[in-house]
DRENRO-516089 format. One line per field, with one value per residue: residue in one letter; x, y, z of N, C-alpha, C, CB in turn; residue number from 1. Coordinates in nm, 4 decimals, always signed. Glycine has a CB too. Example, Ala and Ser with C-alpha at 12.3 -4.5 7.8 and 13.67 -1.06 7.14 Angstrom:
type	c(A; S)
neast	c(+1.3190; +1.2850)
nnorth	c(-0.5690; -0.2250)
nup	c(+0.7800; +0.7080)
caeast	c(+1.2300; +1.3670)
canorth	c(-0.4500; -0.1060)
caup	c(+0.7800; +0.7140)
ceast	c(+1.3200; +1.2900)
cnorth	c(-0.3300; +0.0030)
cup	c(+0.7800; +0.7870)
cbeast	c(+1.1308; +1.4084)
cbnorth	c(-0.4473; -0.0598)
cbup	c(+0.9046; +0.5725)
seq	c(1; 2)
//
This chain:
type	c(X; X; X; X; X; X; X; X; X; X; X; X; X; X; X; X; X; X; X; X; X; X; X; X; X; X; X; X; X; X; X; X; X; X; X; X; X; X; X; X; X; X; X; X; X; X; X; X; X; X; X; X; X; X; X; X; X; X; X; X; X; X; X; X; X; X; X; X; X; X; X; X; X; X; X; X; X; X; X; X; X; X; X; X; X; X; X; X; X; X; X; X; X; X; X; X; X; X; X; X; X; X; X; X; X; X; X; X; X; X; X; X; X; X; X; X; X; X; X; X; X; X; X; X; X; X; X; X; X; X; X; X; X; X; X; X)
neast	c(+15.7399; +15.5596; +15.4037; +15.2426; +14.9809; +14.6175; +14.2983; +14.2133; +14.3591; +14.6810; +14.9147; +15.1549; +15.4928; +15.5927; +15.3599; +15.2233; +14.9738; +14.8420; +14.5606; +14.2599; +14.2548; +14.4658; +14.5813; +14.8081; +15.1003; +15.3297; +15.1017; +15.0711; +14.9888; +15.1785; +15.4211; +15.6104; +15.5875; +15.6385; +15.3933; +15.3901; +15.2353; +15.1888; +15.4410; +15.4555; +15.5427; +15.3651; +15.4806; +15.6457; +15.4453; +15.2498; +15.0380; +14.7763; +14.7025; +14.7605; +14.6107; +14.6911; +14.5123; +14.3069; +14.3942; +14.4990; +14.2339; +14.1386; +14.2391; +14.1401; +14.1839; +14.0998; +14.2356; +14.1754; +14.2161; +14.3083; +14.2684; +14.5055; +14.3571; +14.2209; +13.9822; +13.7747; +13.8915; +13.8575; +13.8814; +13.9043; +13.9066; +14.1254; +14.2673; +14.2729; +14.3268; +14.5973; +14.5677; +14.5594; +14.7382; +14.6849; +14.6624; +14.4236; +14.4342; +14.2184; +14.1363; +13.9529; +13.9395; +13.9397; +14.2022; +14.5870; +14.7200; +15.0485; +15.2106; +15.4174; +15.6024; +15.7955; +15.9945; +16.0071; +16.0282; +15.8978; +15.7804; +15.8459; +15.6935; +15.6016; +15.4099; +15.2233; +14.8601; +14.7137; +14.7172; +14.6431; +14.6879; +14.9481; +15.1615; +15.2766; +15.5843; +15.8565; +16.1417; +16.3946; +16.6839; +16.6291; +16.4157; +16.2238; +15.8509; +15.6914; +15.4069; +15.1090; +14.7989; +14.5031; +14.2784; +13.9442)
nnorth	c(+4.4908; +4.3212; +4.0115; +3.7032; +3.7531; +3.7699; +3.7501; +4.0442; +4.1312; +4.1995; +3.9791; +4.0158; +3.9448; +3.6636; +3.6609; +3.4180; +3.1403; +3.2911; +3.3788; +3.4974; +3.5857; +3.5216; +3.3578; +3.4518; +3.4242; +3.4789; +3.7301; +3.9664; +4.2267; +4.2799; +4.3536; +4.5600; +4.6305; +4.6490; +4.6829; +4.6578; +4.7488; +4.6756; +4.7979; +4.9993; +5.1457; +5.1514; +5.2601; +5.2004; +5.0041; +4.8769; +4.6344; +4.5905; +4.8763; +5.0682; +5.1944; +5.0560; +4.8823; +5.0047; +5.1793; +5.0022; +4.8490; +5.1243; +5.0643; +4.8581; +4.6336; +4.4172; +4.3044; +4.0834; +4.0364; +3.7180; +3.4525; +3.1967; +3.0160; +3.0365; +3.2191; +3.5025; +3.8092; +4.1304; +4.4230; +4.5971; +4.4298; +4.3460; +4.5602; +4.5180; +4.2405; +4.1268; +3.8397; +3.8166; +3.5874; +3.5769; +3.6917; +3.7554; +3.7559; +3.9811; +4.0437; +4.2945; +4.4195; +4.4523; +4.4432; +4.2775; +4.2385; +4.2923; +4.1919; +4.3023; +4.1973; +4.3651; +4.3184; +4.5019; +4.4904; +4.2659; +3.9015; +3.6648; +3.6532; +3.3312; +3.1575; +3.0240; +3.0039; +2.9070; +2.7488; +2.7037; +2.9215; +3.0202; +3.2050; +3.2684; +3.3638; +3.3230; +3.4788; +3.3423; +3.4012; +3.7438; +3.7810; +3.8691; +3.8560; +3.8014; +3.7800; +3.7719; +3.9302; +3.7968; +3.9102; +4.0136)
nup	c(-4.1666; -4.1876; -4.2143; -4.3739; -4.6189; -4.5134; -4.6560; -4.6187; -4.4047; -4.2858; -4.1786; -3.8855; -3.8884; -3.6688; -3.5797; -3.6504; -3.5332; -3.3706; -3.1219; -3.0801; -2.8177; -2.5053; -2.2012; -1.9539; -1.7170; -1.4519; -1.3395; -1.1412; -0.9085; -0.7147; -0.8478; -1.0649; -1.4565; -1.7521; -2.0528; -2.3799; -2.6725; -2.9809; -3.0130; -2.8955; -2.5878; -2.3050; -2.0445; -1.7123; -1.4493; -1.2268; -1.3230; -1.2947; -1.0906; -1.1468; -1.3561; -1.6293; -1.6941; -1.7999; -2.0000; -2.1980; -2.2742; -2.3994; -2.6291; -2.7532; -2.6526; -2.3751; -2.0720; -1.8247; -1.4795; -1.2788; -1.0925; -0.9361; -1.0087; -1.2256; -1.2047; -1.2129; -1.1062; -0.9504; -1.0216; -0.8022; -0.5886; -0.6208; -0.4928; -0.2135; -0.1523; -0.2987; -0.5271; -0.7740; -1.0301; -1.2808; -1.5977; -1.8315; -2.1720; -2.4130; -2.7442; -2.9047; -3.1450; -3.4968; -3.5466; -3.5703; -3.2770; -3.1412; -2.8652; -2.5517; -2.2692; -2.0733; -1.8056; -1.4853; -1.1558; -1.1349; -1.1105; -1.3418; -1.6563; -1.7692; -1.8575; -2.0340; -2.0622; -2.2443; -2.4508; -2.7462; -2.8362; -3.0234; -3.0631; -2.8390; -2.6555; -2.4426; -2.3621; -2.2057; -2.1544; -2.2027; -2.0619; -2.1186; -2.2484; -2.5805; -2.7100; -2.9468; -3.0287; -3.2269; -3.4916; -3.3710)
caeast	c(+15.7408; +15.4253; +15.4124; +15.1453; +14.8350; +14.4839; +14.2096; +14.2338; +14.4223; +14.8219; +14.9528; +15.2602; +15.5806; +15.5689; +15.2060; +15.1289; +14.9161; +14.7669; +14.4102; +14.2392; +14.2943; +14.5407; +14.5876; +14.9432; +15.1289; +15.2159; +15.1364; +15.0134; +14.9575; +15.2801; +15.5215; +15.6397; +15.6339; +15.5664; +15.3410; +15.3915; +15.1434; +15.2444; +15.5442; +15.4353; +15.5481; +15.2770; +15.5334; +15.6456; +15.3572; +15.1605; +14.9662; +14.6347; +14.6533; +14.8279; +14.5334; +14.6810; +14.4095; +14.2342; +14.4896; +14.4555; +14.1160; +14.1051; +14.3450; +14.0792; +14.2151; +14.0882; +14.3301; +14.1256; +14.2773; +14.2489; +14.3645; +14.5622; +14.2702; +14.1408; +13.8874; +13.8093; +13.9024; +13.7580; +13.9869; +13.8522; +13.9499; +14.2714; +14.3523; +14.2498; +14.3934; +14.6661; +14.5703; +14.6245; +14.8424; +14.7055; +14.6369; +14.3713; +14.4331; +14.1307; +14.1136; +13.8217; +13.9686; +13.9847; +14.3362; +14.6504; +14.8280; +15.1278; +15.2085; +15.5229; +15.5943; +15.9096; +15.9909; +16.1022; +16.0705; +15.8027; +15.7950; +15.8691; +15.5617; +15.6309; +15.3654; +15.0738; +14.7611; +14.6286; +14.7964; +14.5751; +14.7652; +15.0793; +15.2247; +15.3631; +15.7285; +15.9089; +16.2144; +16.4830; +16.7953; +16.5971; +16.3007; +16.0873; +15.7310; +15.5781; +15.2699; +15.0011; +14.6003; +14.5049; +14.1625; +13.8256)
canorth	c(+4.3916; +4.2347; +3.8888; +3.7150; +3.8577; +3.7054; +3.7927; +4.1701; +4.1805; +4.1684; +3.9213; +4.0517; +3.8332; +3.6429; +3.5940; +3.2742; +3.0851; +3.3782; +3.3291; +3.5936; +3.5398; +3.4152; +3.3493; +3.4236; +3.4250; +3.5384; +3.8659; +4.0289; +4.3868; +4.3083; +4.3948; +4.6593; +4.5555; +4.7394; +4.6320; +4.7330; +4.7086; +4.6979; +4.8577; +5.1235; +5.1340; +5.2067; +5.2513; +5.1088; +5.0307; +4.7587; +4.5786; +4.6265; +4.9276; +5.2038; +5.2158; +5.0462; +4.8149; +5.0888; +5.1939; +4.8663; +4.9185; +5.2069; +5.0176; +4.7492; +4.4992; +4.3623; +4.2601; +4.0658; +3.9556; +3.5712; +3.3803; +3.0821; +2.8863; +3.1006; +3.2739; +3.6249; +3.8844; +4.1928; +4.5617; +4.6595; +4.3249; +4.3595; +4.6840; +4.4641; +4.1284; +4.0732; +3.7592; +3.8012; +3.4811; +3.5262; +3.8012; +3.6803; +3.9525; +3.9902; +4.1727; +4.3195; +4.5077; +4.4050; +4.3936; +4.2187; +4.3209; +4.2164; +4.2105; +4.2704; +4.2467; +4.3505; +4.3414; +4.5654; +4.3753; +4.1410; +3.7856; +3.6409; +3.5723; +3.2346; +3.0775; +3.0234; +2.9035; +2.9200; +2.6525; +2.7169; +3.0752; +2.9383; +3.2795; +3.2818; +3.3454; +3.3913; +3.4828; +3.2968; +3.5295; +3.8523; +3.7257; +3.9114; +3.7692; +3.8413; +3.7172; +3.8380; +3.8263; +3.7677; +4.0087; +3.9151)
caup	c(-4.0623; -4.2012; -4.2715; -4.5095; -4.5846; -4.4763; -4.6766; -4.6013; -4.3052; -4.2828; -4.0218; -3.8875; -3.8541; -3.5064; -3.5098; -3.6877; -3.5002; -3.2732; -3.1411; -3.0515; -2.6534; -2.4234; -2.0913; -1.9054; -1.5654; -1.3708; -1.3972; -1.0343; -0.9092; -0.6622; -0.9250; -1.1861; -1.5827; -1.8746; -2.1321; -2.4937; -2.7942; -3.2090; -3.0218; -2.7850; -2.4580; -2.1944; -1.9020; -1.6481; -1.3960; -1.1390; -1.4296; -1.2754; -1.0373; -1.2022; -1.5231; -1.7493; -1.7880; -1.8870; -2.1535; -2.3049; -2.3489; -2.5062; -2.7274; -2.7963; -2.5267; -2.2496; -1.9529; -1.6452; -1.3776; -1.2460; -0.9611; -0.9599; -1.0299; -1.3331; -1.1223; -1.2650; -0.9662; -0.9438; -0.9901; -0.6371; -0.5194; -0.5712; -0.4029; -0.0817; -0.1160; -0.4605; -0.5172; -0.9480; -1.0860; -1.4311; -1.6985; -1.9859; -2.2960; -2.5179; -2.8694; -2.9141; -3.2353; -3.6060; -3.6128; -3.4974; -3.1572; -3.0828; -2.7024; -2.5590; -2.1299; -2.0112; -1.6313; -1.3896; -1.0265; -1.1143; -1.1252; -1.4835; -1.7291; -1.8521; -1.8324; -2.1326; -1.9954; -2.3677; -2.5211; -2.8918; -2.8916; -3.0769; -3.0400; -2.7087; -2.6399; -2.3238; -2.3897; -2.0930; -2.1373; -2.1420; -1.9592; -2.1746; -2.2932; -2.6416; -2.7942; -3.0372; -3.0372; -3.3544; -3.4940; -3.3153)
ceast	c(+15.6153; +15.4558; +15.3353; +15.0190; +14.7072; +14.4019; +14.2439; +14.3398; +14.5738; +14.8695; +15.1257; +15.3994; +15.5507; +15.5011; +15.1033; +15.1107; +14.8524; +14.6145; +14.3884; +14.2395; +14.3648; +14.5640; +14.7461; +14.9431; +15.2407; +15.2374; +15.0227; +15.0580; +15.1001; +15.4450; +15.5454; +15.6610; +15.5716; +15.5705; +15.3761; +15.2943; +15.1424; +15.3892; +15.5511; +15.4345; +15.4152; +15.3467; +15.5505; +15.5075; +15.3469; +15.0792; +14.8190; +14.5690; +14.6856; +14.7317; +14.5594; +14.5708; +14.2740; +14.2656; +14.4682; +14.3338; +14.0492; +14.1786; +14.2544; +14.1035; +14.1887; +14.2024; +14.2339; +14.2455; +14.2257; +14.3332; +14.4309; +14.5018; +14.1839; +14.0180; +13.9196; +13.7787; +13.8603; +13.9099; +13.9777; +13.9272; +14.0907; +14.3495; +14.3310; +14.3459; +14.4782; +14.6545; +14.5738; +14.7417; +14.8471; +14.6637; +14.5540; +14.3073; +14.2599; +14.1435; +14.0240; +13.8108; +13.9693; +14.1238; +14.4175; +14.7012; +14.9119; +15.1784; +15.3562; +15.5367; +15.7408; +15.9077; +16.0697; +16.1473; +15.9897; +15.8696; +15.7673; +15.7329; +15.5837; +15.5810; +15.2513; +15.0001; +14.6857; +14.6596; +14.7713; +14.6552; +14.9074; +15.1837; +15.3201; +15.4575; +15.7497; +16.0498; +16.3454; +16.5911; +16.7291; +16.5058; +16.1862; +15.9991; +15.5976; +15.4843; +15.1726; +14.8476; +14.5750; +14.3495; +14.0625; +13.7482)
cnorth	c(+4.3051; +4.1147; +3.8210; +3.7391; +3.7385; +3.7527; +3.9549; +4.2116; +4.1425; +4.0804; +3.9334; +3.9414; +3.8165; +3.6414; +3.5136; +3.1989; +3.1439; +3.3397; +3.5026; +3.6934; +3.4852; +3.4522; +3.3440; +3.4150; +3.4053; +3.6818; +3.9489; +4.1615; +4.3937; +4.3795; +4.4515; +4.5605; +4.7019; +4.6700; +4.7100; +4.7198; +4.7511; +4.8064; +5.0006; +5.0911; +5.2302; +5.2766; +5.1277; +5.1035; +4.8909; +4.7555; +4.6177; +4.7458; +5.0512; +5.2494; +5.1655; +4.9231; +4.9371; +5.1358; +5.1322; +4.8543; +5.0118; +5.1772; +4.9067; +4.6127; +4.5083; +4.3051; +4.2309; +3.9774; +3.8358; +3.5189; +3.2951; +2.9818; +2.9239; +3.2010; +3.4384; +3.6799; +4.0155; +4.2969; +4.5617; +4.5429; +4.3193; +4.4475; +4.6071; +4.3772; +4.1140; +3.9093; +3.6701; +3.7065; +3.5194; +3.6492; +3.7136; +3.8701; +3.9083; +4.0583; +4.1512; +4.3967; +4.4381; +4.3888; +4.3268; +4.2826; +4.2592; +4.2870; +4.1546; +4.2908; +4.2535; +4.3551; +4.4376; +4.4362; +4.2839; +4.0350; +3.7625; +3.5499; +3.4781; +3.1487; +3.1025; +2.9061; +2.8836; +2.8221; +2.6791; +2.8423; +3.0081; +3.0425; +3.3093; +3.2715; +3.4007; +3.3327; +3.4202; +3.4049; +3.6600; +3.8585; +3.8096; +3.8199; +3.8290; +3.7119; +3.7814; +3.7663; +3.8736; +3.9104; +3.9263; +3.8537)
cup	c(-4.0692; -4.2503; -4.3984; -4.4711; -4.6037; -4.4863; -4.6980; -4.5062; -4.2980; -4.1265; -4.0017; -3.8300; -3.7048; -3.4555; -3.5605; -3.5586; -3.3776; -3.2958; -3.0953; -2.8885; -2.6288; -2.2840; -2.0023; -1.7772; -1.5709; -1.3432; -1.2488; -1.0009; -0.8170; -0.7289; -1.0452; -1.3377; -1.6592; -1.9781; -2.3154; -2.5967; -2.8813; -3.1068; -2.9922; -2.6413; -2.4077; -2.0410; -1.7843; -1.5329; -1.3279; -1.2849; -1.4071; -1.1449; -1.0127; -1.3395; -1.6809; -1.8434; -1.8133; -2.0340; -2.2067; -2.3094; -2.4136; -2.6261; -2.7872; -2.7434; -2.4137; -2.1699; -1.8450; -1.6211; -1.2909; -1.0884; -1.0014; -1.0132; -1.2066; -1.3103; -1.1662; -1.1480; -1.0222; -0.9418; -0.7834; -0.4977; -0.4854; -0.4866; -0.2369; -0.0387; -0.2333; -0.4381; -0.7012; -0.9374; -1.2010; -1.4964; -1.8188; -2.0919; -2.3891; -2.5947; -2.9245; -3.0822; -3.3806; -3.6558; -3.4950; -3.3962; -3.1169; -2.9246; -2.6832; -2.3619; -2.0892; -1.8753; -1.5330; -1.2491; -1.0145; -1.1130; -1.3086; -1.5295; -1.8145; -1.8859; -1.9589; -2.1170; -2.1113; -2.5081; -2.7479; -2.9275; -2.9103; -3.0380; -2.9612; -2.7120; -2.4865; -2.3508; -2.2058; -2.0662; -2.1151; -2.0525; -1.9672; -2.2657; -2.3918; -2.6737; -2.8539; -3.0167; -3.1760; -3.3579; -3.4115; -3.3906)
cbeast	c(+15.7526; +15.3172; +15.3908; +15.1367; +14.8091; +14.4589; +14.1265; +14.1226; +14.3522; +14.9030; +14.8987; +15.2341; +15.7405; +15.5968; +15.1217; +15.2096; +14.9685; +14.7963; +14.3304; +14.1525; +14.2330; +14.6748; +14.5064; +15.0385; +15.0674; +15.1977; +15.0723; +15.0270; +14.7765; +15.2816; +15.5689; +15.8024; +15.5527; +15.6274; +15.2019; +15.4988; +15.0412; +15.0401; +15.5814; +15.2994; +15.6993; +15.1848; +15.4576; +15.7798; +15.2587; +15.0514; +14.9880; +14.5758; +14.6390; +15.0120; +14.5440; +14.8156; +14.3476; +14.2241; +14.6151; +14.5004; +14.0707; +14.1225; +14.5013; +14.0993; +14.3424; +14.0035; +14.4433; +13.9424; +14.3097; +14.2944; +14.3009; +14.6054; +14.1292; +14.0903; +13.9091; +13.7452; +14.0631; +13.6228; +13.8848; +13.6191; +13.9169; +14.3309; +14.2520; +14.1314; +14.3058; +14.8729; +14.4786; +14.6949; +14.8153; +14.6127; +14.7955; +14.1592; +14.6648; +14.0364; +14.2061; +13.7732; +14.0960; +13.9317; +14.4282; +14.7207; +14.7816; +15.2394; +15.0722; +15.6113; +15.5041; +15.9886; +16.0306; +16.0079; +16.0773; +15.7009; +15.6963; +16.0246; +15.4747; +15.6970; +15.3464; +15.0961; +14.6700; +14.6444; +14.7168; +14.3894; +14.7706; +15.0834; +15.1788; +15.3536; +15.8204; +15.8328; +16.1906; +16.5529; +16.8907; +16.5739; +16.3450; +16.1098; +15.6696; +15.6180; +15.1914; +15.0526; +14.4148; +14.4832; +14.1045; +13.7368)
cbnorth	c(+4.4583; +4.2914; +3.8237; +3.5871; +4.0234; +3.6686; +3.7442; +4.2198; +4.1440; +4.3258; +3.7284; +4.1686; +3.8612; +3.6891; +3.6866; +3.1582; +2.9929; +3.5449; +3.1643; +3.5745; +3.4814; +3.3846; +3.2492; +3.5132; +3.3364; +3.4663; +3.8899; +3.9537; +4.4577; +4.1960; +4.3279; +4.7582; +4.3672; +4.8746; +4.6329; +4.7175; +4.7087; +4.8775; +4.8327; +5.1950; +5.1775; +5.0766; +5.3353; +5.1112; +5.0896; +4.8109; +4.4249; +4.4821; +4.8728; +5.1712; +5.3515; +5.0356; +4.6516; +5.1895; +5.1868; +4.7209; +4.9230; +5.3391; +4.9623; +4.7485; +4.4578; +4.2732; +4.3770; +3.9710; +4.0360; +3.4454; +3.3118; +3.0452; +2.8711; +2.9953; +3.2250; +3.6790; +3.8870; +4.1649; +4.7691; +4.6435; +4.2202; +4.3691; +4.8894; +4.4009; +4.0091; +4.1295; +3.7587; +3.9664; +3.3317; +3.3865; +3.8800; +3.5097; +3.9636; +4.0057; +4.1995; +4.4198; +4.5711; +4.4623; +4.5249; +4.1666; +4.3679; +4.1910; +4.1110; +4.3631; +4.1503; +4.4307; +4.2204; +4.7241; +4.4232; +4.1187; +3.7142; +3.5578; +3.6523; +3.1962; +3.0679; +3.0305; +2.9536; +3.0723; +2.4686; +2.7388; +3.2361; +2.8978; +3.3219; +3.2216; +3.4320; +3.3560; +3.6180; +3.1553; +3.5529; +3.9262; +3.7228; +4.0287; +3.7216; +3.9218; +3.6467; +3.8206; +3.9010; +3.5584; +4.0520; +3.9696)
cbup	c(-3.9265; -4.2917; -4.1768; -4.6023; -4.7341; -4.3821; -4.5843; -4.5700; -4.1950; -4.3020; -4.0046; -3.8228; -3.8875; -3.4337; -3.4746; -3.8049; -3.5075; -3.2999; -3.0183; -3.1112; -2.5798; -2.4829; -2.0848; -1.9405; -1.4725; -1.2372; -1.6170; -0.9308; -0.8251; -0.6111; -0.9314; -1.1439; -1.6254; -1.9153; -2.0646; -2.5452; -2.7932; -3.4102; -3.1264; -2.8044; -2.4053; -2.1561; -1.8475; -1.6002; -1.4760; -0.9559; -1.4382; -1.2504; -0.9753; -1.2534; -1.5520; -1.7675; -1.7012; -1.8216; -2.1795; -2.2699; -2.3193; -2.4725; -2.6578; -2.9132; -2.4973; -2.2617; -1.9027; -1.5941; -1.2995; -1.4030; -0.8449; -0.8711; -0.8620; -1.4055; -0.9506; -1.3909; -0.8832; -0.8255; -1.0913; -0.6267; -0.5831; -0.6576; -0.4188; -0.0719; -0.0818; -0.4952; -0.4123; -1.0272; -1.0818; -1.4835; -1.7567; -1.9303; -2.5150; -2.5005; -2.9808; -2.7712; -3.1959; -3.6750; -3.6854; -3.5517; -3.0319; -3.1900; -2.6050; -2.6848; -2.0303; -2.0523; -1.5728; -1.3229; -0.8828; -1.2108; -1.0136; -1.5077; -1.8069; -1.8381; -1.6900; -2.2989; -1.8622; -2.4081; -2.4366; -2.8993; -2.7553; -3.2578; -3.0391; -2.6204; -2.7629; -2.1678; -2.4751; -2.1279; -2.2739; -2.2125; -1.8034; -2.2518; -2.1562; -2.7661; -2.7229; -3.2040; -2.8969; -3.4001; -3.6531; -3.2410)
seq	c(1; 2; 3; 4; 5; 6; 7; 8; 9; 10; 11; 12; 13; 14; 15; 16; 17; 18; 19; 20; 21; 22; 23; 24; 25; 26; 27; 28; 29; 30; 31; 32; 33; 34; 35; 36; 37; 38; 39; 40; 41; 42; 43; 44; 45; 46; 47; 48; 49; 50; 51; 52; 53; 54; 55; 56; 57; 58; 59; 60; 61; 62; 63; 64; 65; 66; 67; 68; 69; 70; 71; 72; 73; 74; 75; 76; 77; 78; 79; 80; 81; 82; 83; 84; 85; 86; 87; 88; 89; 90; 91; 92; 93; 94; 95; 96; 97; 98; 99; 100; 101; 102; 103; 104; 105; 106; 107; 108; 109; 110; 111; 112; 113; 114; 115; 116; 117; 118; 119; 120; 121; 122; 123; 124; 125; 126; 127; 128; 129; 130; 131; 132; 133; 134; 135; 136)
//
């Protein structure tokens, strides 16, 4: 499932023109999704208040959470007020990750605030939303 190779590193189909960041939405603590990465489900879960932004950091990705405005919100913050619109992924890792969000009762992530990440898909019929971060 690899695509062509860069230098050393294999770039896997479906992630030409990945950056190493991108910015989605909308992806808030009000509603169930499960995240996948290279094709591991994490579960289903609240994005930011069930741990899995912890998971994804021990995975070599960052997940903060933003407001509507881009405004980085705070974990703690959220258990108060949900006021998450946006998810910005980071890979912190030498290799590719491809990112996969399916939905339970959330609201649909269709949105790429990252325009340079070419990657982005949101799929309409299933109303699932991959994209890849490229190495750091």
């Amino acid at each position: 499932m690899f695509g062509k190779v860069i230098g050393s590193i294999s770039e896997p189909v479906g992630c030409e023109g990945a950056t190493s960041e991108i910015i989605v939405g909308r992806i808030s603590d009000g509603g169930i999704i499960e995240i996948f990465v290279n094709g591991q489900g994490l579960g289903l879960s609240h994005p930011y208040g069930d741990g899995v932004v912890n998971i994804l950091l021990s995975m070599g990705i960052e997940m903060i959470p933003l407001d509507a405005n881009g405004n980085v919100l705070t974990i703690e913050s959220l258990a108060i007020n949900d006021l998450a619109e946006r998810a910005h992924f980071i890979n912190h890792t030498n290799q590719y990750k491809q990112i996969q969000i399916v939905l339970g009762d959330a609201s649909q992530v269709e949105n790429n605030y990252t325009p340079e990440n070419q990657s982005f898909n949101y799929d309409l019929a299933t109303q699932i939303t991959t994209f890849c971060l490229a190495p750091a």
